[in-house]
C-alpha positions in Angstrom: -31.4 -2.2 -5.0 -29.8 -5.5 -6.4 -28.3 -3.9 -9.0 -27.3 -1.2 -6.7 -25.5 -3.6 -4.6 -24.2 -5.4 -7.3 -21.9 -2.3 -8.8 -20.7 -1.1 -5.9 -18.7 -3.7 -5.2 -17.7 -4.3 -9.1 -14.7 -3.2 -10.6 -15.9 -0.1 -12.2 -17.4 1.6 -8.3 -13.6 1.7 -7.6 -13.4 5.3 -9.5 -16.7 6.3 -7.8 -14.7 5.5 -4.8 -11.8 7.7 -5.7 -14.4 10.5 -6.5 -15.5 10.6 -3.3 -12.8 9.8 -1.4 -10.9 12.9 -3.1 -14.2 15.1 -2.6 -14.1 14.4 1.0 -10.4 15.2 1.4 -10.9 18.1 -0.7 -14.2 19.1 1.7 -12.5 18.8 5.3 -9.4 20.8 4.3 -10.7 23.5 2.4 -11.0 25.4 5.3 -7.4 24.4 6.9 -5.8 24.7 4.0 -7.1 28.1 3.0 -6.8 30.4 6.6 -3.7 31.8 4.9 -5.0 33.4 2.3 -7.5 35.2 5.2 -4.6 35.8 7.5 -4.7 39.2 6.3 -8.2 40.3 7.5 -7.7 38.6 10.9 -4.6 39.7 11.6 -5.7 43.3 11.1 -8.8 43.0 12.8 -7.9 41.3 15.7 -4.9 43.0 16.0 -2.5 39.9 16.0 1.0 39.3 15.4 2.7 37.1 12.7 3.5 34.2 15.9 -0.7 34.4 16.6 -1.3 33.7 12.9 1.4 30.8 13.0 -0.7 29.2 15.8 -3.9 29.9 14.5 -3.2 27.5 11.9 -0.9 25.2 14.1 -4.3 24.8 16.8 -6.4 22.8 13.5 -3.0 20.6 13.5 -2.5 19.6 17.4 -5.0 17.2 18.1 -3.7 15.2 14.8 -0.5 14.7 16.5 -2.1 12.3 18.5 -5.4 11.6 16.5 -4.1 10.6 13.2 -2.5 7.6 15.6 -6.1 6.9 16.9 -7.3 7.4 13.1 -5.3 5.1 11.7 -5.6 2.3 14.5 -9.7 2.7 13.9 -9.3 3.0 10.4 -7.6 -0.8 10.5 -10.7 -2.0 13.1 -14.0 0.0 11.6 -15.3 1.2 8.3 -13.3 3.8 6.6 -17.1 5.0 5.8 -18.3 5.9 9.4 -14.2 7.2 10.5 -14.0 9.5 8.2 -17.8 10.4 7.7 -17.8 11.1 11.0 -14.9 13.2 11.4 -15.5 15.3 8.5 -19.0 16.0 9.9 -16.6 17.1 13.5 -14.9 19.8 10.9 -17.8 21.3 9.5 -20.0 21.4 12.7 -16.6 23.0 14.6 -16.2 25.4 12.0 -19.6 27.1 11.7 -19.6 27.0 15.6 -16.0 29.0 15.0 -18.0 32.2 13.3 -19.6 33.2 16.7 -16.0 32.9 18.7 -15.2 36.4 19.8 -12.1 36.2 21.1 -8.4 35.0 19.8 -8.2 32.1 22.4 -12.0 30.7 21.6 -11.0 30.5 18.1 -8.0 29.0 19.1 -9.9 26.3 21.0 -12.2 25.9 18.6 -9.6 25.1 15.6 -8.5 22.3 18.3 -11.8 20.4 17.7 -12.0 20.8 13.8 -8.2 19.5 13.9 -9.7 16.5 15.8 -12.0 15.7 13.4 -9.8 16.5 10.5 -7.4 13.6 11.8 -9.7 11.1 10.1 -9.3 12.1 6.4 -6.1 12.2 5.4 -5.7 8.2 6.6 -9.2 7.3 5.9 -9.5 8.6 2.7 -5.9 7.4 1.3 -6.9 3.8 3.0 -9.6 3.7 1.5 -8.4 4.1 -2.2 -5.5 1.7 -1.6 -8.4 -1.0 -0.8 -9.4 -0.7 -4.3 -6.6 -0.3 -6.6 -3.6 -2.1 -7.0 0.1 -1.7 -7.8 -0.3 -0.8 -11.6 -2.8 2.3 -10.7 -2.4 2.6 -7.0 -0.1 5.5 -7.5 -1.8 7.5 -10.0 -5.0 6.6 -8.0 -3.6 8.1 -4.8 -2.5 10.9 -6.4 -5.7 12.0 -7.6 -7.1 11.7 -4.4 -3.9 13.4 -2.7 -4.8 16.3 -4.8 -8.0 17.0 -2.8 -5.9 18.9 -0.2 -4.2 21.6 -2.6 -7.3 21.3 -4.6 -9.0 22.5 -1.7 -7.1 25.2 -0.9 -6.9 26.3 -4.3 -10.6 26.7 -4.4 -10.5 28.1 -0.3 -7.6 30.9 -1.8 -10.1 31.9 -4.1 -13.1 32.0 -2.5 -12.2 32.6 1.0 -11.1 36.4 0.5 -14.0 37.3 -1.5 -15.9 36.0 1.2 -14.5 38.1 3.5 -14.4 41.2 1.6 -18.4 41.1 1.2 -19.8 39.1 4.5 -16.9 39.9 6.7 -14.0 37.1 7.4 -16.0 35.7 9.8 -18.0 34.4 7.2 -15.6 32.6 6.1 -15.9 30.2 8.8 -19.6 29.7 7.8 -18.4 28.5 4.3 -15.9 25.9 5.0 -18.3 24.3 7.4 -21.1 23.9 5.0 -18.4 22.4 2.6 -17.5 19.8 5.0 -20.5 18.5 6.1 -21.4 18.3 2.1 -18.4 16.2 1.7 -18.8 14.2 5.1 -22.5 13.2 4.0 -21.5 12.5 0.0 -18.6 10.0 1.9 -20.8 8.7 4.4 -24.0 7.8 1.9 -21.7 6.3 -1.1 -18.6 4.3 0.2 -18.9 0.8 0.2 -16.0 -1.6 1.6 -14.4 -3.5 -1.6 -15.5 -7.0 -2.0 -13.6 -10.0 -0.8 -12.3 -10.6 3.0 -11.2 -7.8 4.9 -7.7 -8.3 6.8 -8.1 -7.0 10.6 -5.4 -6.8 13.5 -5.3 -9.6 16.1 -7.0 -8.3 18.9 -3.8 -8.1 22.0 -3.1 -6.4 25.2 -3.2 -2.6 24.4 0.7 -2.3 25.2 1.7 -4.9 23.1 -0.6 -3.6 20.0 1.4 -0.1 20.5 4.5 -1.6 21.0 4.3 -3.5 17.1 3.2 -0.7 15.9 5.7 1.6 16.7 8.4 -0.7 16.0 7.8 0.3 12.0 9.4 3.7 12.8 12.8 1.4 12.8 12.0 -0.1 9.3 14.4 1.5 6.4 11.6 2.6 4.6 9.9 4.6 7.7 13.3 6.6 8.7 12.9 7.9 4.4 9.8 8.5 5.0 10.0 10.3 8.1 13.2 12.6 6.6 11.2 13.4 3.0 8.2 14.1 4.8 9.0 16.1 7.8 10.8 18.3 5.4 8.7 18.6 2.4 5.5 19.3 5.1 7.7 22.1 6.4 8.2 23.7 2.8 4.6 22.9 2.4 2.9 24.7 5.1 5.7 27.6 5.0 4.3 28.4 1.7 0.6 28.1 2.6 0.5 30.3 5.4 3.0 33.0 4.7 2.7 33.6 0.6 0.1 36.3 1.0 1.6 38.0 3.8 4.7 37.9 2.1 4.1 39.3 -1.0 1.5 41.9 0.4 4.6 43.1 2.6 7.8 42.6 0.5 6.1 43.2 -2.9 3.3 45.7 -1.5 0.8 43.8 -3.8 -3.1 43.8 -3.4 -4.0 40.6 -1.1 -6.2 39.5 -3.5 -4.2 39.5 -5.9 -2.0 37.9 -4.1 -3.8 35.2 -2.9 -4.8 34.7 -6.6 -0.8 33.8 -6.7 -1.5 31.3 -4.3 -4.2 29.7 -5.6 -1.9 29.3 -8.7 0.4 27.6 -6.4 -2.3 25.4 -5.0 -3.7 24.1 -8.5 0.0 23.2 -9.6 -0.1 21.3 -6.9 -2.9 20.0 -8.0 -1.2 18.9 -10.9 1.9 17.8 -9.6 -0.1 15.2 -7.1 -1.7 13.5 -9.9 1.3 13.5 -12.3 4.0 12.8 -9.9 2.2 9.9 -8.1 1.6 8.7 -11.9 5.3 9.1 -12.9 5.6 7.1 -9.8 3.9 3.7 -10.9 6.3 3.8 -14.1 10.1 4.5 -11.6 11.9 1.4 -11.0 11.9 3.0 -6.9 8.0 4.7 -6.4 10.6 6.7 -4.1 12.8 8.6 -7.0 10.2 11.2 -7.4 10.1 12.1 -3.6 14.0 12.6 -3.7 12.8 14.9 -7.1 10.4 17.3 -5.1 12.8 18.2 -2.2 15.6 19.3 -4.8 13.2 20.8 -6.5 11.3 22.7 -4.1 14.9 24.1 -2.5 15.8 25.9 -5.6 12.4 27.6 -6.2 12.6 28.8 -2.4 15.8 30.3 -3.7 14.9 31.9 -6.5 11.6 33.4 -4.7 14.6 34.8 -2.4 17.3 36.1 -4.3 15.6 37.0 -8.1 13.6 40.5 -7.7 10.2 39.8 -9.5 8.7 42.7 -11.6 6.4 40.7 -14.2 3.6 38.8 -12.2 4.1 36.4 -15.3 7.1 35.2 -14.2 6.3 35.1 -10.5 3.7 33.5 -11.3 5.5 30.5 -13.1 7.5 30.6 -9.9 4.4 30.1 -7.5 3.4 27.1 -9.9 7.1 25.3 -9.9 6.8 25.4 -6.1 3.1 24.8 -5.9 3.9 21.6 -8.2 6.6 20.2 -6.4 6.3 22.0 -3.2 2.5 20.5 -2.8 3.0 17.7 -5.5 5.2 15.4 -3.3 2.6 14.5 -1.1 0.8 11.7 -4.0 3.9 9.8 -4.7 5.2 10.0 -1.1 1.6 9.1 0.6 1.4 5.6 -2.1 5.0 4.6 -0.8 3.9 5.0 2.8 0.8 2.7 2.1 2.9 0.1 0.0 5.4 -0.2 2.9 3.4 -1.3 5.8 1.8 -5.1 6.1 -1.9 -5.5 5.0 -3.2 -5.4 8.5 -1.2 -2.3 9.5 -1.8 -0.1 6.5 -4.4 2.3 8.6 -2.1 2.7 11.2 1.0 3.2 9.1 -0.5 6.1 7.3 -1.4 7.4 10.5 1.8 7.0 12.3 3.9 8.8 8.7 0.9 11.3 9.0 1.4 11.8 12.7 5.0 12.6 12.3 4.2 15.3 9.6 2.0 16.7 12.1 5.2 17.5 14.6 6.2 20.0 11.6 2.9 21.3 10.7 2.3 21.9 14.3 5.6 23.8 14.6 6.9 25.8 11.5 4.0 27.9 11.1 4.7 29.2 14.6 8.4 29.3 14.2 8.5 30.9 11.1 5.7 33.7 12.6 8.5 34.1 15.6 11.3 34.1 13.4 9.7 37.4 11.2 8.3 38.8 14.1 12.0 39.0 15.7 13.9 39.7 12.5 11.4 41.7 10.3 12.7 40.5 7.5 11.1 36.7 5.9 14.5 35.9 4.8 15.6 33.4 8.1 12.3 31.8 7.7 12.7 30.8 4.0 16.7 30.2 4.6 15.2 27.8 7.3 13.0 26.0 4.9 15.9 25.3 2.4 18.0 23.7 5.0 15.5 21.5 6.2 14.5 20.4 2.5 18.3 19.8 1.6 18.9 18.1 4.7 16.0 16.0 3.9 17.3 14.8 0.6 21.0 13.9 2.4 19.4 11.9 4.9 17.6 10.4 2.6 20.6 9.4 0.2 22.0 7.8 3.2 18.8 6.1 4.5 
């Protein structure tokens, strides 16, 4: 048990840390990042419209509007191990409770509790990893564990639809519940705090805590933040949720085959997380790459508009240009956040950049649902996204 004791707080535990910090992450999305490549089956069984998929996805993502706040504030008082053990475990219970919901609006309600539990990982786990690296690998670091999320739904693109071809979509439910309590309980039994003292907030009247706090949304670096991320989330979750749909409509391709085309998207991502946040740690501004991705990302929404597409080899390379940037910003992007904010407000600074996301995540899916149901066509939906990237990248120029 000495010995035990005695690595885990070594040098060397730090990668066991990022192993299962990225496991985690990877665990209590899987499910919330992969609904779109099942939006298919529900939508046809249940008889719902494009708008009802939006919010199907949008209800996992409401609570965190306000939760990732309350996250990040715990995250900076309690253990990152029982915050996000604990909330993963919220995801996976929630979600195998989901598989006996009948109707729309007790799924709906349903997704409202795993998206309270799922507030904790994101903060918890990127805290967590920039306890126990530092400057020269923090980025690469984060990146690796930022890739749990596309890694996750890479695997949930996969398996998900196969799923629900042979046990019913329902089933699918059932499986990303048992994958997040897996990952809650590998978090929960490993994680150990780093050595050395741990900085804490001065305890204060509840008002003035909030008030500090949200004075970092007037900070130079949050106002870049908040215009790369908002935007880039929107491109992020636009992709995500209506990929399949679209090329099983516009294209008339098989859905698995489509969502095969997503998961390629999602393991670029995969990829672009860990090289990007890695390119990041060698840029004179960890920022430059950010200001990369939304550039990026706007052109491949363009092509995937304009270019007609008959070899799947070349819409595939598509899928992974915007699956690497379009997914990949998030490493480089996440490390900056945590690198901004003092020692004792790193929790709740991930949170509150988090939290901000969460306004977009909450909304586009819906909007861009509305915005095909109205039009029939996916074309204002994607013209949508491209303004909001390139506006992104001029307000950051001028940030």
């Amino acid at each position: 048990m000495h010995a035990f004791e005695s690595f885990t707080h070594s040098a060397r535990y730090r990668w066991i840390i990022l192993l299962i910090a990225t496991l985690a992450q990877t665990a209590a999305c899987f499910f919330v990042q992969g609904i779109g490549a099942i939006a298919v089956y529900i939508q046809a069984d249940m008889g719902l419209s494009a708008l009802q998929i939006g919010a199907l996805v949008s209800a996992a993502q409401l609570v965190p509007l306000v939760g990732l706040l309350i996250a990040g504030e715990l995250l900076d008082r309690f253990s990152e191990r029982l915050v996000v053990g604990f909330g993963t475990l919220v995801v996976g219970i929630a979600l195998s409770v989901a598989m006996l919901a009948e109707s729309y609006w007790a799924m709906l309600s349903i997704l409202i509790v795993v998206g309270a539990g799922y507030s904790t990982a994101q903060p918890g786990g990127s805290k967590s990893v920039a306890a126990w690296f530092d400057r020269s690998q923090r980025g690469f670091a984060m990146g690796i564990r930022q890739a749990g999320l596309p890694l996750g739904g890479a695997l949930a693109a996969v398996t998900l639809p196969l799923v629900a071809v042979t046990w019913g979509w329902r089933a699918s439910f059932l499986v990303g519940g048992m994958v997040a309590i897996f990952g809650a309980l590998v978090f929960m039994l490993l994680y150990r705090a780093p050595a050395g003292p741990v900085t804490r907030p001065s305890a204060g009247r509840l008002g003035g805590v909030l008030s500090s706090r949200l004075a970092m949304i007037r900070e130079p670096a949050m106002k870049q933040i908040m215009a790369s991320g908002i935007s880039l989330i929107s491109v992020q979750y636009g992709i995500l949720v209506f990929t399949v749909l679209y090329l099983h409509s516009r294209l008339q391709m098989d859905v698995l085959q489509a969502a095969t085309l997503l998961f390629v998207a999602q393991a670029a991502g995969v990829t672009g997380r860990i090289a990007l946040a890695a390119w990041s740690d060698r840029c004179r501004s960890r920022y430059f790459p950010v200001m990369v991705c939304m550039l990026a990302a706007s052109v491949g929404l363009m092509v995937l508009i304009w270019l007609p597409f008959g070899s799947p080899f070349m819409l595939g390379c598509l899928m992974a240009w915007l699956g690497f940037f379009g997914f990949g910003w998030y490493g480089p992007w996440v490390a900056y956040v945590a690198e901004s904010a003092p020692p004792d407000k790193t929790g709740f600074a991930l949170g509150l950049a988090m939290a901000i996301n969460q306004v977009a995540i909450v909304s586009v899916p819906p909007l861009l649902g509305w915005m095909l149901d109205l039009s029939g066509s996916f074309l204002p939906g994607w013209s949508l996204l491209i303004g909001l990237t390139l506006l992104g990248l001029v307000l950051t120029r001028q940030s």
